[in-house]
C-alpha positions in Angstrom: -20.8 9.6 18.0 -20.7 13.3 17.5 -21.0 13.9 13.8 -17.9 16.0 14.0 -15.5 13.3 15.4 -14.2 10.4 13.1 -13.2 7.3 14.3 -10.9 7.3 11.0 -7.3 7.3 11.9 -4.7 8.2 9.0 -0.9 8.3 8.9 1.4 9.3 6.5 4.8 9.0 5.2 6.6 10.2 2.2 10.0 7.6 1.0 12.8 8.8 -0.7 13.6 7.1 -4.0 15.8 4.3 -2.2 15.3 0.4 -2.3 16.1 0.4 1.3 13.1 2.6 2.2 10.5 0.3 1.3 11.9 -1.9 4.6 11.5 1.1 6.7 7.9 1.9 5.3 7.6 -2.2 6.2 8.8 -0.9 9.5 6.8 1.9 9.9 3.7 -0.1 9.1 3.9 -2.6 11.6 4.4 0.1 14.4 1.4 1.6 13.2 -0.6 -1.5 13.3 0.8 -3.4 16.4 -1.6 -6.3 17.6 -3.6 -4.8 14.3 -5.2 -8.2 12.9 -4.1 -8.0 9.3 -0.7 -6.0 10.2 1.5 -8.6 8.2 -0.6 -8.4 4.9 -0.5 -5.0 5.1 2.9 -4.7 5.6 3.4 -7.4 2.6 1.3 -5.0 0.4 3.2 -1.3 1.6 6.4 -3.7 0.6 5.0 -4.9 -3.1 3.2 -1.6 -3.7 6.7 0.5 -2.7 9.0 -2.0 -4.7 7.0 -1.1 -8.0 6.8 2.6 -6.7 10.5 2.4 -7.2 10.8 -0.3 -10.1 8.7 1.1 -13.1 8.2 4.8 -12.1 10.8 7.9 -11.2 9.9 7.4 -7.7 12.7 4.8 -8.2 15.0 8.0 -9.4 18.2 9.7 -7.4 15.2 12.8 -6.8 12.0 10.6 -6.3 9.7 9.9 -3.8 6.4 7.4 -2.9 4.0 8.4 -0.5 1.9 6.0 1.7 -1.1 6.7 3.4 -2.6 4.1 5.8 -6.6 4.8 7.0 -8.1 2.3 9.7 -11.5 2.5 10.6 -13.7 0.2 12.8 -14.2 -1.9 9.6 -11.4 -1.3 6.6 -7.9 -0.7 6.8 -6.4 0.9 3.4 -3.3 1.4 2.3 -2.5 3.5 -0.8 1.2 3.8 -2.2 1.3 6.9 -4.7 4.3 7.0 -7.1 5.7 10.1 -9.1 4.9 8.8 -12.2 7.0 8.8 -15.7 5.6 5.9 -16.8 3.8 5.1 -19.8 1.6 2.2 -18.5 -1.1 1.9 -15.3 -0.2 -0.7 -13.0 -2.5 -3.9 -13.3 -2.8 -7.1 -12.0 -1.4 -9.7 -14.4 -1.1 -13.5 -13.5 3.0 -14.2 -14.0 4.0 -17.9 -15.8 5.5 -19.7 -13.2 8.8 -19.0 -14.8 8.6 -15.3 -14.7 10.9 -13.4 -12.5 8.7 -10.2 -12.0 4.8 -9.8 -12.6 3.5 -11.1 -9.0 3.2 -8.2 -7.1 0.0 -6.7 -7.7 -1.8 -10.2 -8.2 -0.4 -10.9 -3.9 -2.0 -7.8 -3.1 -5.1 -8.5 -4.8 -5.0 -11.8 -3.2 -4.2 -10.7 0.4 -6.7 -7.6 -0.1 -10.8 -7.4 -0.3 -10.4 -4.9 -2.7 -8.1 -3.3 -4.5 -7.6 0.2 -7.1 -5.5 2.0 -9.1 -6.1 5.3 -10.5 -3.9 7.5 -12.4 -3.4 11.1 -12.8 -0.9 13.6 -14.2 1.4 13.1 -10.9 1.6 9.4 -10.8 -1.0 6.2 -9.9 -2.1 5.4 -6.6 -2.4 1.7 -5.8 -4.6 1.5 -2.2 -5.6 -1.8 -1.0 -8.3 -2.1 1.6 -8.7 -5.0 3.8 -12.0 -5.7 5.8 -11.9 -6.1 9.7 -14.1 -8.3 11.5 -15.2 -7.5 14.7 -15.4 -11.6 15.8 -11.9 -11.5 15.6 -12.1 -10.0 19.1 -9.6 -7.1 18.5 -10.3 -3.6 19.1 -9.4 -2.5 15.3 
């Protein structure tokens, strides 16, 4: 490989603050990775990262915005969902009671992914999720 060329290929798209826009970023996802091995979890993680995007942060506002950037090399796929921030708290994984209603998000992405972060900043928190690719899988991802 010439060591200017990158077999990295990343795509980007910014959301408006709307509940329906985390099923076209589902969408959008899936078109990306058609035939992609891991193209469902990853569009399961894009929907749980964008629903809390727009649930405890003013990405969720009438003016806000999330942002996901999706990265696939020969061996990881990431994901990263950046809110606009406004909240108090950094998003973590928590393990829900059974009778909770909310709280299971970030625990199914950590599940679904091979690794998972969060960091923070003055303009929001960026949740990426990055999911290993095996080669035996006989897919050209």
């Amino acid at each position: 490989m010439h060591e200017y060329t990158s077999r990295v290929r990343v795509w980007g798209l910014t959301c408006p603050g709307f509940r329906e826009e985390v099923s076209r970023a589902r969408r959008w996802t899936r078109d990306i990775l058609s035939g992609h091995p891991h193209a469902d979890d990853i569009a399961l993680i894009v929907s749980e990262l964008g629903t809390n995007a727009l649930l405890y942060t003013t990405s969720g506002t009438e003016t806000g915005v999330f942002h996901i950037a999706l990265a696939l090399s020969d061996h990881v796929t990431a994901v990263s969902v950046t809110d606009a921030g406004g909240s108090d708290t950094t998003p973590k994984v928590t393990y829900a009671d059974d009778d909770a209603l909310r709280g299971r998000g970030l625990d199914m992405v950590s599940t679904l992914a091979h690794h998972v972060s969060i960091h923070a900043n003055t303009q929001g928190h960026t949740a990426t999720a990055e999911l290993l690719t095996n080669h035996s899988e006989g897919h050209p991802w």
